[in-house]
MARLO-92874 format. One record per residue (C-alpha): x, z, y; residue number from 0; residue in three letters. Coordinates in steps of 0.5 Angstrom, whole numbers, plus 500, padded with zeros to 3 digits. Each point is the difference from the previous one (the first is absolute). Example, Ala and Ser with C-alpha at 12.3 -4.5 7.8 and 13.67 -1.06 7.14 Angstrom:
residues 2
+-----+-----+-----+-----+------+
|   x |   z |   y | seq | type |
+-----+-----+-----+-----+------+
| 525 | 516 | 491 |   0 |  ALA |
| 502 | 498 | 507 |   1 |  SER |
+-----+-----+-----+-----+------+
end
This chain:
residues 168
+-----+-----+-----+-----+------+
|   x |   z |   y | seq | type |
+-----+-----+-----+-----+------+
| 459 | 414 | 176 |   0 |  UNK |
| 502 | 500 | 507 |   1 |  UNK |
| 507 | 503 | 501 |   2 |  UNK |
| 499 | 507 | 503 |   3 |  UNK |
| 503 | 502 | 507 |   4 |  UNK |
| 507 | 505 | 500 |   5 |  UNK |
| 494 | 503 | 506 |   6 |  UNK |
| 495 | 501 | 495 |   7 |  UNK |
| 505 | 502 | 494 |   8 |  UNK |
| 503 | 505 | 505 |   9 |  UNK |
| 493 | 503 | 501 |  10 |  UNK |
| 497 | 501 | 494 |  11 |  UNK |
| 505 | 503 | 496 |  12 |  UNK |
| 503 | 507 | 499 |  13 |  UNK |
| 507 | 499 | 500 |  14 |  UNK |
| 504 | 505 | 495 |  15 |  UNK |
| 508 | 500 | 502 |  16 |  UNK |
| 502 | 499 | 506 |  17 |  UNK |
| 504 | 495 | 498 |  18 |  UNK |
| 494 | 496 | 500 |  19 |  UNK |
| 497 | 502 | 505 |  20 |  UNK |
| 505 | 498 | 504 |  21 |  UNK |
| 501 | 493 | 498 |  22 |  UNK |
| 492 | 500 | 500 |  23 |  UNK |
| 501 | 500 | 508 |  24 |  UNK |
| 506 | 496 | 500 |  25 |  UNK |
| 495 | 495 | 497 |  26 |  UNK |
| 494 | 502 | 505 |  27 |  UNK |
| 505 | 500 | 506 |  28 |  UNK |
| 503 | 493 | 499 |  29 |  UNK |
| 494 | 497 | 498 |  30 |  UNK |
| 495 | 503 | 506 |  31 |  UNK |
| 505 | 500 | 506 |  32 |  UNK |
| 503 | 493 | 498 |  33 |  UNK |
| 494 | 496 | 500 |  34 |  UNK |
| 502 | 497 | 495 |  35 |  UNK |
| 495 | 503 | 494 |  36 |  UNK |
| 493 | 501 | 499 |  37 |  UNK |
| 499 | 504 | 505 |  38 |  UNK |
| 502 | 496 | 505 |  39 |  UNK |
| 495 | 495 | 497 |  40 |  UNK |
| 494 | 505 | 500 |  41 |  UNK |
| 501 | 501 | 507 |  42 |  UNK |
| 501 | 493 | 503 |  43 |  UNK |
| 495 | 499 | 496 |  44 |  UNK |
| 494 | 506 | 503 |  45 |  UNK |
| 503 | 498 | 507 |  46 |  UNK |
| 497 | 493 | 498 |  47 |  UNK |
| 494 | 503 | 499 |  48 |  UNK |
| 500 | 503 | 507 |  49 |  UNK |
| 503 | 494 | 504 |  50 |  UNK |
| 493 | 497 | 498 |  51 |  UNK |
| 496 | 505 | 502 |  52 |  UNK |
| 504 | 500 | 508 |  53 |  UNK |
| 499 | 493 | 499 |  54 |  UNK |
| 493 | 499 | 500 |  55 |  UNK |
| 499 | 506 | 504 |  56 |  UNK |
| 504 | 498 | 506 |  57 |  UNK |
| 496 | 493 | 499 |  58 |  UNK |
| 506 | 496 | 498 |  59 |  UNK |
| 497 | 496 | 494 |  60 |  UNK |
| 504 | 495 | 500 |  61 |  UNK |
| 507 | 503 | 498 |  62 |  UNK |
| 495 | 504 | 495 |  63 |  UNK |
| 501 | 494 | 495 |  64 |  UNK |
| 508 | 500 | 501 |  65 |  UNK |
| 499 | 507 | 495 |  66 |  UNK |
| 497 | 495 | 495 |  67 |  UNK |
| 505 | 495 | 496 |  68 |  UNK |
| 498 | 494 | 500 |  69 |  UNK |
| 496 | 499 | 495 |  70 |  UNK |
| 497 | 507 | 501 |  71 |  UNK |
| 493 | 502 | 499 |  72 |  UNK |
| 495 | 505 | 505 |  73 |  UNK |
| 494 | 502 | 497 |  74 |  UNK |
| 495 | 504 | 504 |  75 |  UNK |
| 493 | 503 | 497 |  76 |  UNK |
| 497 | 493 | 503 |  77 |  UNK |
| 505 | 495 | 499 |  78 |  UNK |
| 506 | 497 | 497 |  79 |  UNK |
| 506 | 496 | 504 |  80 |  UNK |
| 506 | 497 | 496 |  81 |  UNK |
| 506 | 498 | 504 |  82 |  UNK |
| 503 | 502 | 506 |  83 |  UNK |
| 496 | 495 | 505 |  84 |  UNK |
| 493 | 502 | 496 |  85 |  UNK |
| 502 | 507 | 501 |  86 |  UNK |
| 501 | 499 | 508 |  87 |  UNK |
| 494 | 496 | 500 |  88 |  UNK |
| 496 | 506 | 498 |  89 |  UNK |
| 502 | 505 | 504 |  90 |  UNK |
| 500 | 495 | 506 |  91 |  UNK |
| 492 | 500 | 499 |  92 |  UNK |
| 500 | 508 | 499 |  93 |  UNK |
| 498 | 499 | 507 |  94 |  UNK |
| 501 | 505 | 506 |  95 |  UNK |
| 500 | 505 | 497 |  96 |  UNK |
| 504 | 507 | 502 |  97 |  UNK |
| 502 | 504 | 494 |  98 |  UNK |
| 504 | 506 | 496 |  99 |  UNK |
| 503 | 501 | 494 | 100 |  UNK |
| 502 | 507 | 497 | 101 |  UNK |
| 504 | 499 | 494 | 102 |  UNK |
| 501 | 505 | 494 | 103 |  UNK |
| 501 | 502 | 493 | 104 |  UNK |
| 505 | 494 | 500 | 105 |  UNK |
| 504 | 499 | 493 | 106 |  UNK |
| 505 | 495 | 498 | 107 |  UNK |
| 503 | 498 | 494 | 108 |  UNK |
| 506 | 496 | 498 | 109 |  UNK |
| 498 | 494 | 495 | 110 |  UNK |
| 505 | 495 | 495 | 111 |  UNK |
| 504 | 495 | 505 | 112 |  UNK |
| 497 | 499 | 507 | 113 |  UNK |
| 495 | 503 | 500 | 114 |  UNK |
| 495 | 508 | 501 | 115 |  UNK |
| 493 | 502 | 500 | 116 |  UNK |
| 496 | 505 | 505 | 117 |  UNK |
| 495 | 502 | 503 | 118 |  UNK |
| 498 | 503 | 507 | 119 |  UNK |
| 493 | 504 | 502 | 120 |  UNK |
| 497 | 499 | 507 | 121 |  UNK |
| 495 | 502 | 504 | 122 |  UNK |
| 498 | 495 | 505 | 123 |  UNK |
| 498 | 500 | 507 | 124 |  UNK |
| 497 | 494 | 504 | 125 |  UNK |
| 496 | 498 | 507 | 126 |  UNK |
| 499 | 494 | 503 | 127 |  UNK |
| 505 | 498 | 506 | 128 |  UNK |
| 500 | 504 | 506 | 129 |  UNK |
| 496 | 506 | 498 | 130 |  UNK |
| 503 | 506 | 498 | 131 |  UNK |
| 494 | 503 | 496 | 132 |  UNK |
| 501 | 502 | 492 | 133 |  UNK |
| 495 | 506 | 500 | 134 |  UNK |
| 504 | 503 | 497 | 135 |  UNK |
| 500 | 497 | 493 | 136 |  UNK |
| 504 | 495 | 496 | 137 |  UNK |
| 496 | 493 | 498 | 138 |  UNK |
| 504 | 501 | 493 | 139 |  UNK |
| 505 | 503 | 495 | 140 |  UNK |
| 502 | 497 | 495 | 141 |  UNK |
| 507 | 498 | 496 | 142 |  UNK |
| 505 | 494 | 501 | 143 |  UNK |
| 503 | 497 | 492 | 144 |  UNK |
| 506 | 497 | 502 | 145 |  UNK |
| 505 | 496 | 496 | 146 |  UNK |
| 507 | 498 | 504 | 147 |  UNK |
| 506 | 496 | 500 | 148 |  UNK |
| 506 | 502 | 500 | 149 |  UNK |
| 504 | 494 | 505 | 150 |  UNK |
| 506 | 500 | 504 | 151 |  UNK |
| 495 | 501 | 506 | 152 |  UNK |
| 499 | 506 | 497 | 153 |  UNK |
| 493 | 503 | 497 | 154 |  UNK |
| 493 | 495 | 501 | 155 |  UNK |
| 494 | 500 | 497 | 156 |  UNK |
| 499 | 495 | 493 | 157 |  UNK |
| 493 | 503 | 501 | 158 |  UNK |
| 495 | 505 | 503 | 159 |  UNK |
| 494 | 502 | 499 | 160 |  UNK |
| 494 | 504 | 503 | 161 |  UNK |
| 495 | 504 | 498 | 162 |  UNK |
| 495 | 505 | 503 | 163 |  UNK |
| 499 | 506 | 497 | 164 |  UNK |
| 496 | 501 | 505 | 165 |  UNK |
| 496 | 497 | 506 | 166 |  UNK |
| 496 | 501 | 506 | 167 |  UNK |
+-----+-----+-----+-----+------+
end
């Protein structure tokens, strides 16, 4: 069973003495403002998930393949890359295409050792290079299932996996 968080312990119970309730946010202050906790890996690991997002929106796929670890892995609803250098060559052939992400319902969870789990909705806007022409409707909603790995450099992708809930 995943170790659960002093944020999320904190959250979900109903303390009854004060003398709880104050080492409860002893425990949640230090782990939350430090850095240091859960939480901190929760969100590093969100802000990963967005950094993609502005990446590929701002058209600089190349440093999109650097979020991943080495041996990390990108499937899409239509292929599947391994490796950072497999990763950039299939974003490369993505072609001229202008893009934007909106990301939502982000979860993280914190697993044994280096490791967490999340998932992300988002809706995505595409049109080709130069026009500014979306009719007002995205091309696709979906959901992204990551896997990450916690290392030295931070939060990065083990895997991320996309699939279309719906498509136009």
């Amino acid at each position: 069973m995943a170790k659960e968080s002093p944020c999320s312990w904190a959250a979900r119970r109903r303390v009854g003495s004060a003398t709880a309730l104050g080492l409860a946010l002893v425990i949640l202050a230090s782990a939350c403002a430090t850095g240091t906790g859960d939480a901190a890996i929760e969100r590093d690991c969100a802000r990963l998930s967005l950094r993609y997002a502005q990446l590929i929106d701002l058209g600089d796929r190349a440093a999109v393949a650097d979020l991943f670890t080495p041996d990390g892995t990108w499937e899409t609803t239509t292929s599947r890359s391994e490796g950072r250098a497999a990763i950039a060559k299939a974003l490369a052939a993505l072609g001229p295409v202008r893009t934007r992400h909106v990301i939502t319902n982000q979860l993280v969870f914190r697993e044994e050792g280096a490791r967490a789990r999340g998932i992300a909705y988002f809706t995505l806007y595409a049109a080709n290079e130069g026009s500014s022409d979306l009719s007002g409707q995205p091309i696709m909603v979906g959901i992204y299932e990551d896997e990450y790995a916690l290392t030295p450099d931070g939060c990065r992708f083990r895997s991320r996996k996309s699939s279309a809930s719906f498509k136009r």
